[in-house]
C-alpha positions in Angstrom: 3.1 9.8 -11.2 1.5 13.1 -12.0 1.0 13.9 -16.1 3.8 15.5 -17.3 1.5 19.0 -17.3 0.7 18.7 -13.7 4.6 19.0 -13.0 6.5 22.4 -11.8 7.9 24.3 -14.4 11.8 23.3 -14.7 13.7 26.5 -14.0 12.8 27.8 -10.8 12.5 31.1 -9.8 16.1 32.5 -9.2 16.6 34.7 -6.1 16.0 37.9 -7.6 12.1 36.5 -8.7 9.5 37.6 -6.5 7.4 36.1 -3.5 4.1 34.9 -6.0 6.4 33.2 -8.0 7.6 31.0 -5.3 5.0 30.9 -3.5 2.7 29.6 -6.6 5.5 26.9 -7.3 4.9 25.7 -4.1 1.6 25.1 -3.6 1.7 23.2 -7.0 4.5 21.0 -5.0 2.5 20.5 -2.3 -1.0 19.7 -4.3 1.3 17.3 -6.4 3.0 15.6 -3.4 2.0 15.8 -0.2 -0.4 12.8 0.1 2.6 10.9 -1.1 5.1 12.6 0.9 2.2 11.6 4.0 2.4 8.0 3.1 6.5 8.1 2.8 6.7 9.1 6.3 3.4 6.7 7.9 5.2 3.9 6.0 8.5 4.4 7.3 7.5 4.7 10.8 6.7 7.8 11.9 4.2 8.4 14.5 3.0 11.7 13.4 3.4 11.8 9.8 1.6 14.9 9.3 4.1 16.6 11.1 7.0 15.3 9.6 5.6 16.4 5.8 4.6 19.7 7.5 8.1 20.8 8.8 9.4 18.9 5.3 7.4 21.4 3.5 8.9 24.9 5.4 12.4 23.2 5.0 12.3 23.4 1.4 10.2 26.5 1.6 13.5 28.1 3.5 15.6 26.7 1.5 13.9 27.2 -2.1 16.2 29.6 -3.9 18.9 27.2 -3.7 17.0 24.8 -5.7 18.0 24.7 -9.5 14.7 22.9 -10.9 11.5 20.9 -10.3 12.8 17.7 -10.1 15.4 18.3 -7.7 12.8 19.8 -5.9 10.9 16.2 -5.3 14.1 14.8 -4.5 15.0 16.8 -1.5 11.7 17.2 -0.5 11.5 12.9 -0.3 15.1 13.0 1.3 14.0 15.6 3.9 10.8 13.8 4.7 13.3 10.1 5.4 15.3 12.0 7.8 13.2 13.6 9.5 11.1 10.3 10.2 14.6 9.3 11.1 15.4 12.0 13.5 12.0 11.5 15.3 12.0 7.9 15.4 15.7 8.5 17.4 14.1 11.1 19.2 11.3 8.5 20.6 13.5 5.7 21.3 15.6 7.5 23.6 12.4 9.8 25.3 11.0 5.8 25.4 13.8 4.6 27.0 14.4 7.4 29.7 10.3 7.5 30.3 9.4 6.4 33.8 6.1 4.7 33.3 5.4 2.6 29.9 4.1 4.4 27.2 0.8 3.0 25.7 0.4 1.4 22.3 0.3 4.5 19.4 -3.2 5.1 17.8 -2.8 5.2 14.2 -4.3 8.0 12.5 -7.2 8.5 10.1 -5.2 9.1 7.2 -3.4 5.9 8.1 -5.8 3.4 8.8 -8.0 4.5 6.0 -5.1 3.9 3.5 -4.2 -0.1 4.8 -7.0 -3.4 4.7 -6.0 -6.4 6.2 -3.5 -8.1 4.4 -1.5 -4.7 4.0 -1.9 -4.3 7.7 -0.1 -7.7 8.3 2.4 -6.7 5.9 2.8 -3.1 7.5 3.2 -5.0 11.1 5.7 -6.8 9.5 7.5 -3.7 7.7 7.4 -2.1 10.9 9.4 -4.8 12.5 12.4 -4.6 10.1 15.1 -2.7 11.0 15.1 1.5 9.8 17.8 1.3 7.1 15.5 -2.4 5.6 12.5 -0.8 6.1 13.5 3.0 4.1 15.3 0.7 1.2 12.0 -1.2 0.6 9.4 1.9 0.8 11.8 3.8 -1.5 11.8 0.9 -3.5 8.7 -0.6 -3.8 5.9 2.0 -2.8 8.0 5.1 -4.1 9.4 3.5 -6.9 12.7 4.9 -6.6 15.7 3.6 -8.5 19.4 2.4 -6.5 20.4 5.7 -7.0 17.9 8.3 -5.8 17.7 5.5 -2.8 21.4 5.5 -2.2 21.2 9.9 -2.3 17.7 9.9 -0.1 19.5 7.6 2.8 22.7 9.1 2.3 24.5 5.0 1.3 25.7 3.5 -1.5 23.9 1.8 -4.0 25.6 -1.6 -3.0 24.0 -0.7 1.0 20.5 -0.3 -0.9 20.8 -3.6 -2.5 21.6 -5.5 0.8 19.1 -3.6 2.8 16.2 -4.0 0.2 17.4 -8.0 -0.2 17.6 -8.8 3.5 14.1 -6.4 4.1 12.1 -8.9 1.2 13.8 -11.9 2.8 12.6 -10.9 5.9 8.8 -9.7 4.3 8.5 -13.2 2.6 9.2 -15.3 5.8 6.9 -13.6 7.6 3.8 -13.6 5.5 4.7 -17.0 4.4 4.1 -17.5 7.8 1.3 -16.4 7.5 -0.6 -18.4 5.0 
């Protein structure tokens, strides 16, 4: 979590504000979130997280003035960054399935391979393996730190669908690297 004066200012600039203003409050969003925003989107999934955060950040850049304050802004920007992992992860599935010849296995990026050692690799295998909706619950949860609620808002479900996601997600987690061992 970034010190409290490392955070955007809490009123935004309104739609009659200029272009630096914006523009400024921005770049402090990005310089503040984007590694974590990089990590969101590797850890749930998606095979080019740069991209993802990238057309995450010109969504909220378009849609900026409609933003009341900072902390909203972190919000949408989290819950833009989920679906669009989503999105593309449909996208590949069906592109996979139609695709004449089989694709071979993804490299992982730099950024991502750099961030993991071995047993978090076993345990990101396994992540990987869970379903979408287990796998979003528990990287909200437990590497974002996000309570029931902002879950339930970033997925778009109910707090009660967080709860079984994230509970049938750990089951699933411990069994395997039980396993493990």
């Amino acid at each position: 979590m970034a010190p409290s004066s490392a955070r955007l200012p809490r009123a935004l600039p309104r739609h009659g504000t200029g272009e630096p203003e914006r523009e400024a409050a921005l770049a402090r969003l990005f310089e503040l979130h984007y590694t974590s925003m990089l990590r969101l989107a590797a850890l749930l999934g998606a095979d080019d997280p740069e991209n993802i955060v990238a057309e995450a950040y010109y969504e909220i850049y378009r849609k900026w003035r409609k933003l009341r304050d900072a902390d909203r802004a972190e919000s949408y920007l989290r819950s833009v960054v989920c679906n669009l992992t989503r999105m593309r992860i449909r996208h590949l599935q069906i592109v996979r399935k139609h695709a004449e010849t089989p694709l071979a296995e993804p490299v992982a990026s730099a950024e991502y391979t750099a961030l993991l050692h071995d047993d978090q690799q076993a345990l990101i295998v396994a992540l990987q393996k869970l379903p979408p909706r287990q796998r979003e619950a528990l990287v909200l949860r437990h590497w974002m730190g996000l309570k029931e609620g902002e879950i339930a808002k970033a997925m778009g479900i109910s707090a009660g669908s967080v709860k079984t996601h994230t509970a049938r997600g750990i089951a699933a987690l411990t069994q395997v690297m039980e396993n493990r061992r």
